[in-house]
C-alpha positions in Angstrom: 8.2 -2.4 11.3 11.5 -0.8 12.2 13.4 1.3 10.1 16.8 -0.7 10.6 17.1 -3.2 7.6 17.9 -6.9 9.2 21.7 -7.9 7.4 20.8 -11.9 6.9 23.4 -14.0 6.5 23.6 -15.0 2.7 24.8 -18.7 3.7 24.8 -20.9 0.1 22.7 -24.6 0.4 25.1 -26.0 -2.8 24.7 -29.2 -4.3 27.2 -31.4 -5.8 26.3 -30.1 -9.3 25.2 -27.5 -10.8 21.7 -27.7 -12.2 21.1 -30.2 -9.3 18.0 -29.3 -6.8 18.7 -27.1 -4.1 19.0 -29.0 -0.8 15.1 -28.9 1.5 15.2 -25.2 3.2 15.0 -25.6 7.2 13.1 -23.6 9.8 15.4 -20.5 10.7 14.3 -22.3 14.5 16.1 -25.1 13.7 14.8 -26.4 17.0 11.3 -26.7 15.5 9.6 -30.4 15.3 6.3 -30.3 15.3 5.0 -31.9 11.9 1.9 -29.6 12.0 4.4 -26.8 11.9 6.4 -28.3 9.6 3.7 -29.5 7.0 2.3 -25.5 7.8 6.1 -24.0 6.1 5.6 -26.6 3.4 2.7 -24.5 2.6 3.3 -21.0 3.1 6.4 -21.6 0.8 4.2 -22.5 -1.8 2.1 -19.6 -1.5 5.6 -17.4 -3.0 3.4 -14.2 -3.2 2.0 -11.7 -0.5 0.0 -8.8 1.0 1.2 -7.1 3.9 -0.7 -3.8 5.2 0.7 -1.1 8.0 -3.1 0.6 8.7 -3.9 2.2 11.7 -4.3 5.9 13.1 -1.6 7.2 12.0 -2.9 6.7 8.3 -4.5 10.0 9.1 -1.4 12.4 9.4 0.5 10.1 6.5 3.4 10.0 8.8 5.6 6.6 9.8 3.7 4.3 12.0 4.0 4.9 15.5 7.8 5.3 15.6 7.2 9.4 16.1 6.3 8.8 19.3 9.7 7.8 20.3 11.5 11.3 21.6 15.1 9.9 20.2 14.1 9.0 16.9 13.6 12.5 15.1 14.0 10.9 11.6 10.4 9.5 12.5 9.3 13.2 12.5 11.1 15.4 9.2 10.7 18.7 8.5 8.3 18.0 6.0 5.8 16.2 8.3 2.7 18.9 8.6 1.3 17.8 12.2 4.7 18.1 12.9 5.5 21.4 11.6 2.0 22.9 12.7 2.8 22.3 16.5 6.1 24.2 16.4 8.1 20.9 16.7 7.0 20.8 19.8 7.5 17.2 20.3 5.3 16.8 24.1 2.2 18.6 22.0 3.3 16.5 19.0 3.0 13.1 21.6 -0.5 14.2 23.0 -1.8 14.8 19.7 -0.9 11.5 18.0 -2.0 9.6 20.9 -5.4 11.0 20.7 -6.1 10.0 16.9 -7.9 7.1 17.6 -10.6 9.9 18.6 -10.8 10.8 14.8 -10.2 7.7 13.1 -13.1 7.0 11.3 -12.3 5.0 7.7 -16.1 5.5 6.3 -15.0 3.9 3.1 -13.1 0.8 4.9 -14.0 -2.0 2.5 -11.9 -5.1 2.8 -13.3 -6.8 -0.3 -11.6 -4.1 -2.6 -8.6 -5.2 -0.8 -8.9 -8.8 -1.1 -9.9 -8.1 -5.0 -6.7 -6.6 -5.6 -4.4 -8.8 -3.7 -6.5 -11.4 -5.8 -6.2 -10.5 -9.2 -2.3 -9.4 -8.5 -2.1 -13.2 -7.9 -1.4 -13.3 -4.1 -2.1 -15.7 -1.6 -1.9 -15.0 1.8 -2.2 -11.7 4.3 -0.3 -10.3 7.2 -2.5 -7.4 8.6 -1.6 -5.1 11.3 -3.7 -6.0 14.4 -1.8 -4.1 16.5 1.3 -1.7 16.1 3.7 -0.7 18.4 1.4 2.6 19.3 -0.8 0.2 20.5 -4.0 0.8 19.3 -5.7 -2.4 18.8 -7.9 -2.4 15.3 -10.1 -5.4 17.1 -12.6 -6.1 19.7 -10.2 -7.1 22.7 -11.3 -6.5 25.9 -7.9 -5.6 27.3 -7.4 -2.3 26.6 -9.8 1.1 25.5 -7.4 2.4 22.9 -9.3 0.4 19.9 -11.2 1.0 17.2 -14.3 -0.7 19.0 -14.3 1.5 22.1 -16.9 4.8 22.3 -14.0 6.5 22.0 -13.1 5.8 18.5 -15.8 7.5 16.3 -15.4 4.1 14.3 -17.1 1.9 16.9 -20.4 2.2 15.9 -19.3 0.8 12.3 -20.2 -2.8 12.0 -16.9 -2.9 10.3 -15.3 -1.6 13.2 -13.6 -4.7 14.2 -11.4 -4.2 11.3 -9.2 -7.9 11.9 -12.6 -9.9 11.7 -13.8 -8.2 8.8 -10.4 -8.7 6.8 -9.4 -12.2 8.1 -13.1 -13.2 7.5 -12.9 -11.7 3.8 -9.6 -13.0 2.4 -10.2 -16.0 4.3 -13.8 -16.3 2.3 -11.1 -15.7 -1.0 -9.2 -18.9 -0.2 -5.9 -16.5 1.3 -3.7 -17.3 4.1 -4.4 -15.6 7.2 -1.4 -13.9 9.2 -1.8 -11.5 12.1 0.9 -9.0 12.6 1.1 -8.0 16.3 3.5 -5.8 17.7 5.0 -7.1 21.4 6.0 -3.7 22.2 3.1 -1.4 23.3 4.0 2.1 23.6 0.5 2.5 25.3 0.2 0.0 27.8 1.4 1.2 31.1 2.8 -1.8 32.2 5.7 -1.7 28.7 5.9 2.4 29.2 5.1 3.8 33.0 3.3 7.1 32.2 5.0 8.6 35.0 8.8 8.5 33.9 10.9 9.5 30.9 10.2 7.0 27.9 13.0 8.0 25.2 13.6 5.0 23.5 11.7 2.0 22.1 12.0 0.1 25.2 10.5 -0.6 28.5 10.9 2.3 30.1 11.9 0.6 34.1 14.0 -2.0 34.9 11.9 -5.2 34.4 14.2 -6.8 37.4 13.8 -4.8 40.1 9.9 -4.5 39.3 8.8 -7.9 38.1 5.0 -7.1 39.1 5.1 -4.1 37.1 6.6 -5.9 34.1 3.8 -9.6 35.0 1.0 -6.7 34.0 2.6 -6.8 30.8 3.0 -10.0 30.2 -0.3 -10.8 31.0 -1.4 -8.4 28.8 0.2 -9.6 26.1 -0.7 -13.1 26.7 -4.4 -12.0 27.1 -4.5 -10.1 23.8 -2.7 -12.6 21.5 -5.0 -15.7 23.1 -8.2 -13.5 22.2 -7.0 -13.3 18.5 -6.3 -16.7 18.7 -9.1 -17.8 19.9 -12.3 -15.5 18.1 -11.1 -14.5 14.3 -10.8 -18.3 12.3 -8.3 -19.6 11.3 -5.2 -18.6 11.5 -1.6 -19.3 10.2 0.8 -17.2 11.3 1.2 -15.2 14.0 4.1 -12.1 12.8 5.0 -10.9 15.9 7.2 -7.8 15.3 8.9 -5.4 18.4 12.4 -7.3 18.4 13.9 -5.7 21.3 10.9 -7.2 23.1 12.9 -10.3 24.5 15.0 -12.2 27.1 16.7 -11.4 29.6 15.2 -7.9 30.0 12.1 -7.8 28.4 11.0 -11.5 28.6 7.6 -12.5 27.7 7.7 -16.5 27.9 7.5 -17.3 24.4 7.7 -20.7 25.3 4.4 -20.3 26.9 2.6 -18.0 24.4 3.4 -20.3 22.3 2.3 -23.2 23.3 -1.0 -21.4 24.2 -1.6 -20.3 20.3 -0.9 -22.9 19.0 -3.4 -24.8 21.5 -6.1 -22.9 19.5 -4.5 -22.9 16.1 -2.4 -26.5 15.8 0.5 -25.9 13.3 0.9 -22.1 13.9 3.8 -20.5 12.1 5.3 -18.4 14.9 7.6 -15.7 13.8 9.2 -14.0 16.8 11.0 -11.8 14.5 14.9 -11.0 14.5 14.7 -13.2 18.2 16.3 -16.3 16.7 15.8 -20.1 18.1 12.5 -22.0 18.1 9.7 -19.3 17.9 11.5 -18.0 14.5 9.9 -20.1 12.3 10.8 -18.4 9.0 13.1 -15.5 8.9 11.9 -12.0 7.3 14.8 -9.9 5.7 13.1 -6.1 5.8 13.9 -4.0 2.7 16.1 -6.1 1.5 16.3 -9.2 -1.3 19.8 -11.8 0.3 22.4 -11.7 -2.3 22.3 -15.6 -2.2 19.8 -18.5 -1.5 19.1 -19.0 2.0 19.3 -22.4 3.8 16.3 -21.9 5.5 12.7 -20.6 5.3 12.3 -16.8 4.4 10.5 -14.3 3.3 11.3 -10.6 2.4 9.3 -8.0 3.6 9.1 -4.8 1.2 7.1 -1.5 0.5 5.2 -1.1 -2.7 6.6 2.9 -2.1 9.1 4.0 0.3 7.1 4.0 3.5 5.3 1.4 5.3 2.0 3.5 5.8 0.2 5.3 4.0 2.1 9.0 2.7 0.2 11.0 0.2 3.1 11.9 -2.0 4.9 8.3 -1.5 6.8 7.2 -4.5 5.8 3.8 -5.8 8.1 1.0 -7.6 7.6 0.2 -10.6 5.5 -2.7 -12.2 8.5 -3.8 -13.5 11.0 -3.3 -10.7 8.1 -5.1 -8.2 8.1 -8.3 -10.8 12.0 -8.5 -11.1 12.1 -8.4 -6.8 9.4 -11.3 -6.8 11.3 -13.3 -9.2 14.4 -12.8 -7.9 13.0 -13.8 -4.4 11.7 -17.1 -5.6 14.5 -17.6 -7.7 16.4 -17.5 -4.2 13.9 -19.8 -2.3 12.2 -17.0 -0.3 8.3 -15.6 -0.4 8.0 -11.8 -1.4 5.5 -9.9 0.9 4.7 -7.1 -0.4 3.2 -3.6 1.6 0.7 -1.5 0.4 -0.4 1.3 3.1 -4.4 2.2 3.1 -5.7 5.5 3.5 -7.2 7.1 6.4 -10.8 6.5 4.4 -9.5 2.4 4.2 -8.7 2.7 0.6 -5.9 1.7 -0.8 -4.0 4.6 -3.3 -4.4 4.5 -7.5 -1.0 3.7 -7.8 -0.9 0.5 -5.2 -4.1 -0.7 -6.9 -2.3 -0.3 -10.7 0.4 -1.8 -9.9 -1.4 -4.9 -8.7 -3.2 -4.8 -11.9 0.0 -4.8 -13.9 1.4 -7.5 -12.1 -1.6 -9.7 -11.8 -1.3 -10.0 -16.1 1.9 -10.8 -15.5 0.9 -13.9 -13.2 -1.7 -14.6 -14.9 0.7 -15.8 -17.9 4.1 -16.9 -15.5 2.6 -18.1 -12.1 3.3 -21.9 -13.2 7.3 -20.5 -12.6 5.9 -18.9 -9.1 3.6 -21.3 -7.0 4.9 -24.4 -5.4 8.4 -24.0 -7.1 11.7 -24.4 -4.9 15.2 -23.0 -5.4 17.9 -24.6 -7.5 21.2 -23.8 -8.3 22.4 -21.6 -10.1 19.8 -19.6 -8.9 20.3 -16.8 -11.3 22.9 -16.4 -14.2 23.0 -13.1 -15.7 19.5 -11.7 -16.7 18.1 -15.5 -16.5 16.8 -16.6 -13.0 15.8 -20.3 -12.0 13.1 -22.3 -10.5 11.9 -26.2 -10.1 9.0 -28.0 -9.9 9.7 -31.6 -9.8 11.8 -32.6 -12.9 10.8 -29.2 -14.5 12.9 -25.8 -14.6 12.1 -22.7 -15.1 13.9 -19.9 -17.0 12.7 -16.8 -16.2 14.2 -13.8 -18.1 14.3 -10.2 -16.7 14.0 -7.6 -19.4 16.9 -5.7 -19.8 16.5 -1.6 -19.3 14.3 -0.5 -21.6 13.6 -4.0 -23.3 10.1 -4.5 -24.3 10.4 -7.8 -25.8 12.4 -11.1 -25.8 15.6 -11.1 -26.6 16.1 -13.3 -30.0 18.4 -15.8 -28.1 18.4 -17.2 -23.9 21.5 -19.0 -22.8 21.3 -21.1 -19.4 25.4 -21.9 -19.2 24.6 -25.0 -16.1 22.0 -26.3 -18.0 22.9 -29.5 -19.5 19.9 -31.4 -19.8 16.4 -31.0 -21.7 13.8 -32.8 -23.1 11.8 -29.8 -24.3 11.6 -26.3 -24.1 8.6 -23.9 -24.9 7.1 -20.5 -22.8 4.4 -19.6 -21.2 1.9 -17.4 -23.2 2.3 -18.7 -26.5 2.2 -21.6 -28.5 4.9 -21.4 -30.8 7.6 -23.9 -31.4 11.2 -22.7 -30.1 14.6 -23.8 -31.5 17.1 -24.9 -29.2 20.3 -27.0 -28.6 22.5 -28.1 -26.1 26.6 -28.3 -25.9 29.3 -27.2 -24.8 27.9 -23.4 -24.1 24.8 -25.2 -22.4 21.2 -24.7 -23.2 20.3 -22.1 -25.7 16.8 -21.5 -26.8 16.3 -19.3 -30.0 12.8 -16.7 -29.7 11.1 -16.8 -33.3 10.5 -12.8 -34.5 6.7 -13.1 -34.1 7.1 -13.9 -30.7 9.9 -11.4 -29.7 6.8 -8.6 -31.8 4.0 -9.8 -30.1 5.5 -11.5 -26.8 2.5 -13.1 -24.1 3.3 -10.6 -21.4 5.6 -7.5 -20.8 8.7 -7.2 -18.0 9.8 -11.1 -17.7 9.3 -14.0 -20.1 9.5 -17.4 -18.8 11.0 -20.9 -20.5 9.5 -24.4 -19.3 12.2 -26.7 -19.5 11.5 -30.0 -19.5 14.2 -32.7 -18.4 
């Protein structure tokens, strides 16, 4: 990931009325129509709920993935960073080192079906693993380049999990999950992106691609290469999350038309996300850190951390089970899918806290995901503490607990909502009172609900019209 949030335009789909459905989201590459593709967003916008993971050497030191290695970007290497620290800020030594970690990397307790049973039982449904980060060292079998987790080098290779992609896609696939590969077009590794020989300060190719267009044809072909090989011997696959933005025309061109076309030869109705690019090859858009202030007119999906970084750091500071329920609700209030990080351990574990607060949230789904999966967007959105969703001629009210709530509150008011037929929540069986006029739709919690309620942090109303 970078560390630069993407702003994303918080352009309103509005209807002629409120309570009406929010108008169909589009592509965010409005230029995209192939029906496989097409039928494929259907999907993943169902899904709502995901697991993203940043693993790779640099799980060992705890530091930010791979961005130390840029010279200019010294926020990638605090103070507080040991390997840092213990090679006297000496940033050359500091390079050598970190590029020599796949020589140590060696996750003896890597087991992807503890993964997949979290991501399970918190109730998501599809993965985006890192195959590749911008370091470049490849966590697959590819036959392009030595700096992977399969090569003699790696002390790993001899694991017959070493070919970490195939062993996660094969196990959340086996678990019924969406399968997305993260790959990173920039390659701060591959000589053909960064030329050894010369000065490589900043994120980007490190020559001018122009004036040496069979330097920069290596690359390419490289790249081509190692995305048709995970295209072509892992399953199944629906997304390809291609990350590295500056990685683009006119300077750093690729052909995306062409790579393209190619994965999607091997995987019909791909979902290609040429992230922050824009046009045809963006097929959903992925605000980082960030939840828009507004519903989006188009397929989305925010990417967050579970703490503050996006790999693993021993003393990371997680949200809250709360705070992580509120952001997927408010996402899919909004019309956008929440994909959430977790960063594994050097060992390939993931840390207590990650794995309780998947728990925690997974009790929560197991109670509200009728309000979650397969719903759309519909205005209002959200009104105060109350946000919406639809499912056909249903709505759902879900209400975020106010700080330090811990119950119900003994009345819900949806102001825009002028029509019911019923009204009851999810969790219990109890009979609710409720009305509508002038003031809308207001729905009256009996005590013995609001003492005992079905879950904790969000309570949800099925409104039936």
């Amino acid at each position: 990931m970078s560390r630069t949030k993407r702003i994303v335009a918080a352009t309103i789909l509005m209807t002629a009325s409120l309570g009406s459905s929010a108008a169909a989201a589009t592509p965010a590459g409005d230029t995209e129509h192939d029906p496989q593709v097409l039928a494929k967003l259907e999907k993943f916008q169902d899904w709502k709920f995901g697991l993203m993971m940043h693993w790779g050497i640099y799980s060992q030191w705890g530091c930010i993935e791979s961005w130390p290695l840029v010279e200019v970007d010294r926020w990638a290497r605090p103070d507080d960073l040991k390997p840092w620290r213990d090679r006297n800020k000496d940033f050359a030594r500091f390079f050598g080192d970190y590029r020599a970690l796949n020589t140590t990397f060696h996750p003896s307790k890597f087991d992807p079906r503890n993964w997949a049973a979290a991501a399970k039982t918190a109730g998501m449904r599809y993965v985006v693993f890192t195959t590749k980060h911008h370091d470049g060292f490849c966590l697959f079998d590819t036959k392009q380049t030595d700096y992977r987790t399969t090569h003699a080098s790696c002390p790993f290779h001899a694991d017959p999990r070493a070919d970490a992609v195939r062993a996660v896609f094969d196990t959340f696939r086996s678990e019924g999950f969406g399968i997305g590969a993260y790959y990173s077009k920039s390659d701060w590794h591959q000589p053909g992106y960064w030329d050894p020989d010369r000065p490589h300060r900043d994120r980007n190719v490190n020559y001018d691609t122009k004036r040496e267009p069979e330097r920069w044809k290596t690359f390419v072909d490289f790249t081509h290469a190692v995305v048709e090989e995970l295209m072509t011997g892992y399953g199944p696959i629906d997304i390809l999350w291609l990350d590295g933005g500056q990685v683009r025309p006119p300077a750093q061109d690729i052909d995306m038309p062409r790579l393209a076309a190619m994965a999607r030869r091997h995987q019909p109705g791909l979902i290609v996300v040429d992230r922050t690019v824009g046009g045809r090859y963006e097929n959903y858009r992925t605000p980082e850190q960030e939840v828009p202030a507004k519903a989006l007119p188009f397929v989305w999906e925010s990417c967050l951390t579970m703490g503050d970084q996006w790999s693993y750091k021993p003393d990371d500071k997680y949200k809250s089970t709360r705070t992580l329920i509120h952001l997927l609700v408010d996402i899919v209030s909004k019309g956008g899918n929440f994909l959430l990080n977790v960063g594994p351990d050097a060992d390939g574990q993931f840390p207590p806290q990650a794995v309780e607060r998947l728990e925690a949230i997974g009790r929560w789904m197991r109670v509200n995901s009728e309000a979650i999966y397969g719903t759309r967007a519909i205005a209002p959105y959200k009104e105060g503490h109350v946000c919406w969703t639809r499912r056909d001629h249903t709505i759902y009210l879900i209400v975020l607990a106010d700080k330090n709530e811990t119950a119900p509150p003994a009345r819900v008011n949806a102001p825009s909502l002028r029509q019911a037929k019923s009204v009851r929540m999810l969790g219990t069986a109890e009979a609710l009172a409720w009305k509508i006029d002038d003031a809308g739709l207001t729905v009256e919690i009996p005590e013995s609900v609001r003492r005992s309620p079905p879950c904790e942090h969000a309570w949800t109303l099925v409104v039936g019209r």
